[in-house]
N, C-alpha and C positions, 0 to 999 in steps of 0.2 A: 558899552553895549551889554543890556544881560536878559537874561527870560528865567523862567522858571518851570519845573518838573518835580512830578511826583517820585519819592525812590524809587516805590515800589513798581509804577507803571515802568521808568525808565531802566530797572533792573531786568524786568521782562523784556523788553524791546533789545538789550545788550545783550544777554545772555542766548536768542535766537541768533547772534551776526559774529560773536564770539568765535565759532570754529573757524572762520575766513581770516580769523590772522593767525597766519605762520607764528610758531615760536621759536623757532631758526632760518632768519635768514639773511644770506650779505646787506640786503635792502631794508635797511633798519626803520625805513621810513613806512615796510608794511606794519607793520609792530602797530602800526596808530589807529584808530580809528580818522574818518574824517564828518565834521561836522560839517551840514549846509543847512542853513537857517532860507527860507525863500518866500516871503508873505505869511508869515503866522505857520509855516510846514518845517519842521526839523525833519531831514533825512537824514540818519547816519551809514555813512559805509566802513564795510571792510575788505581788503582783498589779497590774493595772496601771488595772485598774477593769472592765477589759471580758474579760481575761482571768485566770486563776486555776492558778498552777502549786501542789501541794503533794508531796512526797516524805515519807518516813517510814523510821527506822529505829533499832532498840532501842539504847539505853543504861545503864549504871550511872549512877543518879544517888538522892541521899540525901532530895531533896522537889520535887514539881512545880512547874512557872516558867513565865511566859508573859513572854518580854520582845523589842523590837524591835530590830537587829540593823545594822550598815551592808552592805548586800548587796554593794558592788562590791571595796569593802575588805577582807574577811572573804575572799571568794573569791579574790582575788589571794593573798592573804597562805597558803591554803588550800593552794594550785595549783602554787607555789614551795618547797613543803616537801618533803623528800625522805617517803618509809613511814614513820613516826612515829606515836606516840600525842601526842594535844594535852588536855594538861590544862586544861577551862574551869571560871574561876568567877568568878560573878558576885558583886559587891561592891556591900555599900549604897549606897555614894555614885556609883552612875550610871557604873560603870567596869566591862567583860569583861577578866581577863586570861588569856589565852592562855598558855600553858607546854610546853613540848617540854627535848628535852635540852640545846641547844644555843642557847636564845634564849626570849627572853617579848615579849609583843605585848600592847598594851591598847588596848582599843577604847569608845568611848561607845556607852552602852546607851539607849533609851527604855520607856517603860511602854507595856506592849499595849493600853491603854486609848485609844490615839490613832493604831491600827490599824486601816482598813477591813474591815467585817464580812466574812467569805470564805460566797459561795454556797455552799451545799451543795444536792445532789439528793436527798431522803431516801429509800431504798430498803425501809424496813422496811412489815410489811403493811397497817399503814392507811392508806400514801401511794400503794401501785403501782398502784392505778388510774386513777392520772394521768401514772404514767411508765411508757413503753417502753423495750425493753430488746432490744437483743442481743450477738452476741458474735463477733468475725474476728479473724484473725490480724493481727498488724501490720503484715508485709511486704506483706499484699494491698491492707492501708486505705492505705496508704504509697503504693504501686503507683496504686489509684485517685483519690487527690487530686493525686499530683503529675502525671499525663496530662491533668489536666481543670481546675484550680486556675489555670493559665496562663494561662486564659481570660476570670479575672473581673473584672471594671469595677472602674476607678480613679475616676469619675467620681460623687462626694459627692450628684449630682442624680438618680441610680439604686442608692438606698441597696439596696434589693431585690436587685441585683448585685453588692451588693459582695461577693460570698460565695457560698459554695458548696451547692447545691441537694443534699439529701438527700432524694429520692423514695422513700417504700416504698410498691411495688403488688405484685401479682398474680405477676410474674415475679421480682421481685428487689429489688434494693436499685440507686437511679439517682443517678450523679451528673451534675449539670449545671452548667455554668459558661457565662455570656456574658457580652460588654461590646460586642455589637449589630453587631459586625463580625465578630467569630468564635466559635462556638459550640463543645463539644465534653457530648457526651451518651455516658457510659460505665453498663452496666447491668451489676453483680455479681449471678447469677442463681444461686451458690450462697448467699445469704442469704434465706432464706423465713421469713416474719414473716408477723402478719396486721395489721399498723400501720396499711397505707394513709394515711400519712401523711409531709406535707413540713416541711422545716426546711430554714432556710437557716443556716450556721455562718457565722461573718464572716472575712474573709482574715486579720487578725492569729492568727486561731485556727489555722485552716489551715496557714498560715506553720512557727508554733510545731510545728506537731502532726505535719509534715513531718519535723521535726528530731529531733524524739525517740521516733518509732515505730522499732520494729526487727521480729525475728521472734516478740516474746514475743505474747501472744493478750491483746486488747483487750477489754474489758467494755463498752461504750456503754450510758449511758442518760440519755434523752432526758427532758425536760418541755416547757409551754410556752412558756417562757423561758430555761433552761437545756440547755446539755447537757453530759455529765461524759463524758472519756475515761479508762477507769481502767488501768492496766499494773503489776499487781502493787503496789508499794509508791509508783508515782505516778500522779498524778493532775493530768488539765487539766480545768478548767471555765471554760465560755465562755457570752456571753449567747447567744441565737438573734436575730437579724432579725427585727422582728416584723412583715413585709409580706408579701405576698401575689409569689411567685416569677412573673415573667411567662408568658404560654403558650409556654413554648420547640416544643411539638409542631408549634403552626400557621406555622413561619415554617421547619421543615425541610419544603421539596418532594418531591412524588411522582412528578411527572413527569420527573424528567432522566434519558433517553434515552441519552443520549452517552455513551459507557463511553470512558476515559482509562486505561490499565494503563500503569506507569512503576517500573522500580526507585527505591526512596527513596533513597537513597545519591547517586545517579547527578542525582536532579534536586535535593536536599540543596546539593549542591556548586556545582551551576550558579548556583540561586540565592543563595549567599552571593557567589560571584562579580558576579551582577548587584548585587547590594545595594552595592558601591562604583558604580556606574553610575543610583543612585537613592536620593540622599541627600536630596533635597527631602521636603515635610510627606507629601505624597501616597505615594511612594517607588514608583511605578507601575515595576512591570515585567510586559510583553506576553508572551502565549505564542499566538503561529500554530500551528494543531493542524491536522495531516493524518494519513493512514493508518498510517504508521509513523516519524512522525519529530515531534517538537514543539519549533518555535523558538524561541527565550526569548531577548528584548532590554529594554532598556535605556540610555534615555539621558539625560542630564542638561546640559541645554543651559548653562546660567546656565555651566558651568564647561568645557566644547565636547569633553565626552567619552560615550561611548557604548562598548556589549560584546553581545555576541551569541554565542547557542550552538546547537548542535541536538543533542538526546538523543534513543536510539532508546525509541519506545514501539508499545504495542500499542492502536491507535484505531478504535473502531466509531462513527461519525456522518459529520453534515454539518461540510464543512472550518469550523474557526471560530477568529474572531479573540477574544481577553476578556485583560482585565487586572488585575491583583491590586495592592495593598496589600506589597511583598516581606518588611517586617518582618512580616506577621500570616502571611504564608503560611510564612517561615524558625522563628515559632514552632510553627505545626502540623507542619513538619517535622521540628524537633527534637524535640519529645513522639510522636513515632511513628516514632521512628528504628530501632526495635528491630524492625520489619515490615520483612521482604526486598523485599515489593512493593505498592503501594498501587494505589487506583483511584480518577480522577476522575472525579464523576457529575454533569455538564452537561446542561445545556438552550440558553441563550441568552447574551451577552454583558453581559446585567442582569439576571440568575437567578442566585439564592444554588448556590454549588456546593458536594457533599458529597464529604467523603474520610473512605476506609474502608480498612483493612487488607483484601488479596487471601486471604489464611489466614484461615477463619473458627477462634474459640477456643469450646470448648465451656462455658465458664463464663461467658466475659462478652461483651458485644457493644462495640464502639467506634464511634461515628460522630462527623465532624469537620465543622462546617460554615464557608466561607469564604464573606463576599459580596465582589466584584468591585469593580473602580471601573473609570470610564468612560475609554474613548480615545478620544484625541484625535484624528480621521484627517484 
């Protein structure tokens, strides 16, 4: 049996499915890609059990074939070809050879038969009334996971977190991420569904799904176990989290009074400065808040060094002392770098604080929440 492909098409088509194989795992058989040849359509998959990349694209080929494929080696060998046609065929005795003009390459093959079954979402009409469906561009789904994706739990004993919250309600489409120190709640209000429904995507999927989004327009659709992200001729499918997302609403405050207005940039800088001055587990750095000026120290005794700034800002409350976490506050800086001016929304010294862009956007809302750690006085 053989067909034929261009390197370079089929170099792209690889290197989009590439992240979906594990490079460690007991199941050596994920390692592979797996080819299915089906009327002139080559699908390739890959997967790693929790997630599911597949790509698609037409070939000449003389009869259908399902066979398993060495995913790291194929792509290598793939990626180092210069514009070429690669002549494949597969041979009875469990050998691919590869052909171009100037070299042949053979590869061990396996039977699909000892291939994990690939999720599929069935979209035809005796299934859709179990799956939801919509449809965004890619640069915006892209946009909305990676502001908010930064945020979610590493932590195995809050599986619930490990993953990113897909809320559809009444205004839009919400994403949520925490890991109980910082929250971040982004609400896409050009997507109106009538789902009313949550789903948590898990971060390996998220990860992936970062990498390979661009501006083409995304298919989403959702079941309650699955969700499929489709882009034309590829395709990710991932399980869903099957827990109950925590109340993120009840643990953003209503009461903080205290308006903080600060160029990002300007306090960005300070604090990566402090962060050599707060290398300890806590990595505490103070900020003394008065009318137009806010202090920011740090020090780190174990090593008898210390640094301090003062950046001009725009302050409506009572003068107040509060201290942060500097790596969790340097990540909500850096995901909301793109905002000229930010505002901190204070109450007290042990009160969760929110940060919001000072530009409101007419499509989406952002809100950041940071809790505090205690100082020492």
């Amino acid at each position: 049996m053989e067909f034929k492909l261009n390197s370079k098409e089929l170099e792209k088509h690889l290197s989009k499915i590439i992240p979906g194989v594990p490079t460690k795992t007991p199941m050596t058989i994920l390692e592979n890609f797996l080819f299915e040849i089906t009327d002139g359509l080559l699908t390739i998959y890959a997967t790693d059990l929790e997630i599911s990349l597949q790509t698609s694209l037409n070939v000449i080929s003389d009869s259908n074939i399902k066979i398993v494929v060495p995913a790291h080696l194929l792509f290598n060998v793939v990626k180092t070809l210069k514009d070429t046609t690669i002549q494949f065929k597969v041979q009875d005795n469990g050998k691919l050879l590869l052909s171009t003009n100037t070299g042949k390459y053979t590869l061990s093959y396996l039977e699909a038969t000892e291939f994990p079954e690939i999720p599929s979402i069935k979209t035809d009409e005796q299934n859709t009334k179990d799956i939801n469906e919509f449809t965004i561009q890619g640069n915006e789904l892209k946009e909305s996971i990676d502001k908010t994706s930064f945020a979610m739990s590493r932590e195995e004993m809050r599986p619930a977190m490990m993953g990113t919250l897909f809320e559809f309600d009444d205004d839009g489409l919400r994403f949520v991420a925490t890991d109980g120190h910082k929250l971040v709640n982004l609400l896409n209000k050009k997507i109106a569904t009538k789902i009313n429904q949550q789903y948590i995507v898990p971060e390996r999927a998220i990860s992936v799904l970062s990498k390979i989004l661009d501006e083409r327009e995304v298919k989403v659709y959702l079941s309650k176990t699955h969700v499929s992200f489709r882009l034309s001729e590829l395709q990710l499918i991932t399980r869903v989290i099957g827990q109950k997302y925590p109340d993120y609403a009840s643990v953003i405050p209503v009461e903080n009074e205290f308006s903080l207005k600060i160029n990002t940039k300007e306090l960005s800088d300070a604090i990566k400065r402090m962060m050599l001055f707060s290398v300890s587990s806590i990595r505490k750095v103070k900020f003394s808040i008065k009318k137009d000026v806010v202090n920011i120290s740090a020090e780190e005794a174990s090593i008898g060094a210390s640094g301090e700034e003062n950046v001009p800002c725009e302050y409506s409350g009572d003068d107040l002392e509060i201290g942060f976490n500097s790596a969790f506050l340097n990540d909500i800086l850096n995901h909301i770098s793109a905002e000229n001016e930010i505002v901190f929304k204070l109450h007290s010294p042990t009160k969760a604080v929110i940060v919001v862009p000072v530009e409101k956007k007419d499509n989406y809302d952002l809100t950041m929440l940071l809790m505090p750690v205690r100082l020492n006085n």
